[in-house]
Steps between C-alpha positions, in 0.01 A plus 500: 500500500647814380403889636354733248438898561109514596306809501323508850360855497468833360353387162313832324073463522430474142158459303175434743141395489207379684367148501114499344370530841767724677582253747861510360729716387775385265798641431859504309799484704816434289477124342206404710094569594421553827125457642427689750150495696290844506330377820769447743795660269700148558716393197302160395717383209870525317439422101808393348548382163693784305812511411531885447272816639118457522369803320108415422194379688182408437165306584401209291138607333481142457541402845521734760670311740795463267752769447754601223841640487762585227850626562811630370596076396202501281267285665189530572377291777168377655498427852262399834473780664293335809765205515805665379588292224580509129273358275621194265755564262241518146401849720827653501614673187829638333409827248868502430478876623592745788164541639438835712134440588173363458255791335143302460380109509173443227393130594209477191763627268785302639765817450749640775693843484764547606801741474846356388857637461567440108876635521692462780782693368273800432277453763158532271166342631202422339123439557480103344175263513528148522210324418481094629488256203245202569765331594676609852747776326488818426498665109777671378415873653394804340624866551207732646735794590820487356672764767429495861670508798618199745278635830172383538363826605542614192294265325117427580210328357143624523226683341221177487762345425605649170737740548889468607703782554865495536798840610753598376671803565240787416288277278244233528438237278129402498417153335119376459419138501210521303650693221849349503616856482756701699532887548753684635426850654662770714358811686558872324509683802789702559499399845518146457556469164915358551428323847540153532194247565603286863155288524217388251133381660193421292161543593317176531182586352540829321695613189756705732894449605662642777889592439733619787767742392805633672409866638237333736190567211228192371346542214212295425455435088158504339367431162840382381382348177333787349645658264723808590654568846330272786336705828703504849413667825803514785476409817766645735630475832828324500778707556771214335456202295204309500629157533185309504075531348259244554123496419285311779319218327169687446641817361381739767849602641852525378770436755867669467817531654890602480770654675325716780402142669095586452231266371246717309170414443324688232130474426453452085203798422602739775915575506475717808408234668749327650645260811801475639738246685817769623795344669585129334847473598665488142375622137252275352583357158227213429184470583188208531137475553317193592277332263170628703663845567522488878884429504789778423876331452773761515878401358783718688801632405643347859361144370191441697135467371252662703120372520190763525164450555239706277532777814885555438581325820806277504408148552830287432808559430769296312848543555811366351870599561439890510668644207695843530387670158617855588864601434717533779661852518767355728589183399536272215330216676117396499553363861773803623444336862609149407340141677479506838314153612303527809526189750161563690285531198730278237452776295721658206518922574616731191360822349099480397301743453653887516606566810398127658652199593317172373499178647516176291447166647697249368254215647204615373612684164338795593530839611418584838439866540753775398589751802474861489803643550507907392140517568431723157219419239642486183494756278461459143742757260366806352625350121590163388807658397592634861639296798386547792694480841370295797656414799637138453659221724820468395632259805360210699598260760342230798634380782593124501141472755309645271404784812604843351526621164736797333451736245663776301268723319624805207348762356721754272374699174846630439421858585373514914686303749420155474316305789683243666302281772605182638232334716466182722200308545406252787260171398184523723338175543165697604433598152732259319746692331757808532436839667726806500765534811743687402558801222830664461506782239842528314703252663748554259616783335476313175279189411523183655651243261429188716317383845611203703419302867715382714414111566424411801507107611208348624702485846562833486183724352354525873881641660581795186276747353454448129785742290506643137767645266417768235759533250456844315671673231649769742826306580383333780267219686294547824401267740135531630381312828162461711481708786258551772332800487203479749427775759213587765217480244588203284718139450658575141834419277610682247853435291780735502838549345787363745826536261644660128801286384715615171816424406761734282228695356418208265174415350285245680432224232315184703500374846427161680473294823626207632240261554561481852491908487835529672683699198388706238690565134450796336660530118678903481566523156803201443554451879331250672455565906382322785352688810324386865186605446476596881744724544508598126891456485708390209693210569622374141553665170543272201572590133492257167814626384380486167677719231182697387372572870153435386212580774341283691109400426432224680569342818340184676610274866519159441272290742486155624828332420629840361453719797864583404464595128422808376445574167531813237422602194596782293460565114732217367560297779368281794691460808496284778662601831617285759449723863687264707844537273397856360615368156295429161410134492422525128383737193292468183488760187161518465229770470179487693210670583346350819694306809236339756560255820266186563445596896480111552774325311846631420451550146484846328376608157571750221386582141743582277466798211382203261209461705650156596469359886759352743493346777835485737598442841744762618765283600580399161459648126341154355167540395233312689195549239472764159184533331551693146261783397291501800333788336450691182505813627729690766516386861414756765515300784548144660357385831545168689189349687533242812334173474356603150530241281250228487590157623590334121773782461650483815900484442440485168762701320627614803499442861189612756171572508487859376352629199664761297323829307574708260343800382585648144414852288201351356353503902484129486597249802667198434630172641655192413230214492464174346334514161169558507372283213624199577388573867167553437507224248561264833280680755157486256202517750117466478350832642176409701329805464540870367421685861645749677770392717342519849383301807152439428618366134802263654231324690263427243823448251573221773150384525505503064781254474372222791182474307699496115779312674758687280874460590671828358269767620673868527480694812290772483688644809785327646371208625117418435504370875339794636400470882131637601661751708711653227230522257290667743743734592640604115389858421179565395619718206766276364204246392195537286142567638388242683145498301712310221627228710331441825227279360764306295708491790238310718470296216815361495505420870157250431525133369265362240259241660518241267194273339270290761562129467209289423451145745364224396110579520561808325480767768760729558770484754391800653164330563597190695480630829342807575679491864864498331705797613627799289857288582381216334362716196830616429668139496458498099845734530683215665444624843428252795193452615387538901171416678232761479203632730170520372415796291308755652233712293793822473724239383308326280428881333895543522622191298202567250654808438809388418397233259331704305838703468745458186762532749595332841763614706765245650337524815167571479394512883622829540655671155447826650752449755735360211483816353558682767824327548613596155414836525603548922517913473171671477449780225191635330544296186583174691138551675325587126677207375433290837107560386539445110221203399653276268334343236 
């Protein structure tokens, strides 16, 4: 078994749509489909069966509970939406063509349109409809619009279905279905005459497209196939682009959006008219309406998809790897903070949105909630053409417990002083993540190039107050420790800064600690120094004594067996320094980008400048593991997890349990894996059923595969074993209403009484004795039977009613105290469903 680079995260949202119901949202996320659930917001399914960029969606006309997809490999692909699975292969198709999206479906007329890249070099698209032979393939396509471009808001098919309309630059190409005939017109006005066309939207029922252009204007285009310059009337609020247009599915309102993050609702008849969602979070650059109009899906720039009732109230929202879209004005980097990985949460920590920190679980593939830290709305630019400065976080670090968190925060237009704040924040278990301790404006006199922790062993974190290091572009580093600072009103810390070191004047390039915390390196230009952090005293001063003097940029301690070792690296070179003899145990000509430590093992990694990476152990120059083009595009940063590989990988490729991470340009996360093909190919499961992954759906899941008696079942939540108490106490707003599933549920929890046997004579079983015990009416389940008393008149009423019952429960003495068991904590719906008749 051989590692391959596997993309776990940060995948772009692509193309989206609603299931025929809008119980589902599906949507394109790099090479595969992910179904995610409209009720609960839970991801349901991960389509995979494309070998290049899923670009096109769409519902089957045929068979609504079928979905297809094309991509960038040229296949188009049906699939099983409710049990995540590709159809056979006679449904999977190869057009022999970069497809870019799926435009319209016709099932009577058995066409498909779609757009597709005809020159690669040139990067043309076209408009192209296949039409299915009687056969299963497709014809040989023909050309509707010969130019168009490769985004899908650009292209839309409407007008009763006649009319498709297609951008491009300032003019639209209009092509009619029944007429075979395709116009191409541009407005006159001097206004808008030269401004490019950013979104296309037909009208459903009427003759009438809807075109976004670039200084915030739509135009809405009537009588287009008259003769002589078609009618348009301008709607206008946006200030920028409009990114996005969207008729609701009967025509009455047009939805828009774009760079000033606002969903605008505009009533068709009456343009001064209009609704507003302010305040998104990000500009909004695609947007979706449910098939019966009472859903609203909005695409971010950030990479989340927002769901909206018909009120403009956020119901769900959908969150990948946040994405940083806007241009740094500071850095070069996406991520200018770097990883940090939290222990208590097992969480990764970089940039998200502007101004926040976001956390990504690893575990569950999924962002957990991205933390404030400038506390400033974002502000969209006065001009697509203008930057904009925000305050950004530029620096990051956790403690090794996971208990406080540091930050270094910049603002600077160039012109005023800039704003320099470095803050700490303290985890509070009360509300179950970080709240603001410390703030300390300019700690340096110029920015803060790095933040660090002093470890602390486990034996140790209760005896020392937790310590940091800044290292700023001033000359120097400061130490900052926790102090008490409580008086006669209040109990309250607060850190402060306890020493400045520098050395020579020298710039300071990269510091580190020991992992035992008892020295700290710090990299001044070519000179490599060791200090106590205590008493902040030099003790040794090393250099490379290399010819060309080149600076320092990296420095890590070894650990484990190489407690001893510390290595280097500058431009050219890696170094390897043995602190017990003070003398270079060995040195390597190469050039990399990124040096991290496993905290667990002894091994270390780097990437070199040909994106390749190398694993070492510091007490020798062999190479452990390499892994060639770990990415295609440049590598900002490299992380190492504990204990995050899964069990089949474990020591594979190199020793220990932890996972590495890298994140490149392109904002995606990656780690070595097993491939996932052939894994999958081994690991095929049967899917019970298509729920909602909660309590009340493990326990019937459970209940589903005793009475099928199917072996591979998957877990709808972990395990399906779900104990009464847990189910009872899961959150009432993590799980659908309990109208849909309450009857069902009792259901489940009944056992069907099966035929009466006849005795010789012909009378029933249940007749042979009419003194025979509601015991000895339940022996046809296998049960033993026990002597009876004689009925009495209420029990004789009793077992009546319960023969005349489909159902009979195990124990049918006293079923109410059975279910009263199961369900031990009282609620209101426990007592409605406690006095549900079942029939």
């Amino acid at each position: 078994m051989a590692l391959v680079p596997s993309l776990q995260a940060g995948s772009q949202f692509g193309k989206y749509i609603f299931s025929h119901d809008s119980k589902y949202i599906f949507c394109c996320c790099g090479e595969i489909i992910k179904v995610f659930n409209t009720t609960n917001g839970e991801l349901l399914h991960d389509l995979k069966g494309h070998s290049k960029v899923v670009t096109g969606l769409a519902i089957n006309p045929s068979n609504v509970l079928q979905m297809l997809s094309c991509g960038q490999d040229g296949l188009l692909i049906y699939w099983d939406y409710l049990d995540g699975v590709r159809l056979k292969a006679s449904n999977q198709h190869d057009l022999h063509l970069s497809l870019y999206g799926i435009v319209s479906i016709n099932a009577e007329k058995k066409f498909i349109m779609m757009l597709a890249q005809t020159s690669e070099h040139n990067k043309t698209f076209c408009l192209m409809l296949w039409k299915k032979k009687s056969g299963a393939e497709f014809s040989k396509p023909k050309m509707l619009i010969q130019h168009c471009d490769g985004a899908h808001q650009l292209v839309s098919f409407g007008c009763s279905k006649e009319i498709v309309a297609s951008g491009l630059k300032h003019e639209l190409s209009i092509h009619s279905m029944k007429n075979t005939s395709t116009k191409i017109v541009s407005d006159n006005d001097r206004f808008n005459k030269f401004k490019s066309i950013t979104c296309v939207a037909c009208h459903p029922t009427e003759y009438s497209i809807a075109t976004g252009l670039e200084n915030g204007k739509i135009l809405v285009w009537h009588n287009f196939y008259n003769e002589g310059q078609p009618l348009t009337s301008v709607m206008h609020w946006h200030a920028l682009s409009v990114l996005s247009l969207e008729f609701t599915p009967d025509g009455s309102n047009l939805l828009s959006g774009g760079h000033e993050c606002v969903l605008v609702r505009w009533q068709i008849g009456n343009h001064n008219q209009c609704d507003f969602k302010p305040r998104m979070g990000s500009p909004i650059n695609q947007i979706a309406i449910s098939p019966d109009g009472n859903f609203y899906a909005t695409k971010h720039n950030d990479n989340v998809i927002q769901l909206l009732d018909i009120d403009l109230k956020i119901q769900q929202v959908y969150r990948g790897l946040t994405h940083c879209n806007f241009s740094s004005m500071y850095s070069k980097s996406p991520i200018p903070s770097g990883l940090n990985y939290d222990p208590r949460s097992r969480t990764l920590v970089t940039n998200g949105l502007p101004g926040h920190l976001q956390f990504y679980s690893l575990v569950m593939n999924r962002q957990i909630f991205n933390l404030d830290i400038v506390g400033q709305n974002f502000v969209s630019a006065d001009s697509n053409d203008q930057n904009k400065y925000r305050t950004e976080v530029l620096c990051s670090a956790i403690s090794d417990d996971g208990e406080w968190l540091a930050t270094f925060e910049m603002w600077d237009d160039g012109f005023f002083s800039p704003d320099l704040r470095l803050k700490f924040w303290v985890y509070s278990p009360e509300v179950q993540t970080y709240s603001l301790n410390t703030t300390v404006e300019h700690p340096h006199d110029q920015k803060i190039i790095s933040l660090l922790f002093r470890p602390q062993p486990p034996s140790q974190q209760s005896k020392k107050n937790p310590m940091l290091i800044t290292v700023g572009a001033d000359f120097c580093y400061k130490m900052w420790a926790l102090v008490d600072d409580s008086d006669i009103y209040r109990s309250n810390t607060r850190w402060n800064c306890e020493s400045v070191g520098f050395y020579r004047g020298l710039d300071v390039g990269c510091a580190d600690f020991s992992v035992d915390g008892s020295t700290l390196a710090v990299g001044f230009k070519h000179l490599l120094t060791l200090w106590d952090p205590d008493s902040d005293v030099v003790r040794v001063t090393l250099s490379n004594a290399l010819a060309e003097r080149e600076d320092i940029l990296h420095l890590k301690f070894g650990s484990c067996k190489s407690l001893h070792h510390l290595v280097c690296a500058t431009k050219k070179s890696l170094i390897s320094w043995d602190l017990l003899t003070l003398t270079i145990l060995w040195k390597v000509d190469v050039e990399i980008s990124s040096l991290v430590r496993d905290p667990s093992t002894d091994i270390m990694a780097y990437i070199s400048n040909k994106k390749t990476l190398c694993f070492f152990r510091p007490s020798s120059a062999q190479l452990v593991y390499t892994q060639d083009n770990i990415s295609a595009s440049d590598i900002q940063d490299v992380i190492f997890v504990p204990d995050g590989r899964t069990k089949n990988i474990v020591d594979l490729g190199w020793p220990g349990s932890s996972q590495i991470y890298i994140y490149n340009s392109q904002q995606q996360l990656i780690t070595l894996d097993l491939d996932i093909q052939k894994h999958e190919n081994q690991n095929k499961i049967h899917i019970a059923q298509n729920l909602p992954e909660n309590s009340l759906k493990s326990m019937m899941a459970e209940k589903l595969v005793r009475d099928l008696h199917v072996e591979d079942i998957k877990e709808t939540m972990g395990s399906t074993k779900v104990g009464d108490d847990e189910f009872i106490a899961m959150l009432l707003h993590s799980n659908e209403p309990v109208l849909m599933h309450c009857e069902k549920y009792l259901s489940r929890l009944l056992v069907k009484k099966k035929q009466k046997r006849k005795i010789d004579g012909g009378t029933s079983l249940s007749d042979k004795d009419d003194s025979s015990s509601d015991e000895e009416s339940a022996s046809s389940s296998g049960s033993e039977t026990e002597p009876a008393n004689h009925d009495t008149p209420k029990k004789r009423i009793k077992k009546a009613k319960y023969e005349n019952t489909e159902y009979s429960y195990n124990q049918t003495p006293k079923p109410i105290h059975d279910m009263d068991k199961i369900l031990s904590k009282s609620s209101d719906w426990v007592k409605w469903c406690a006095s549900l008749s079942l029939k």
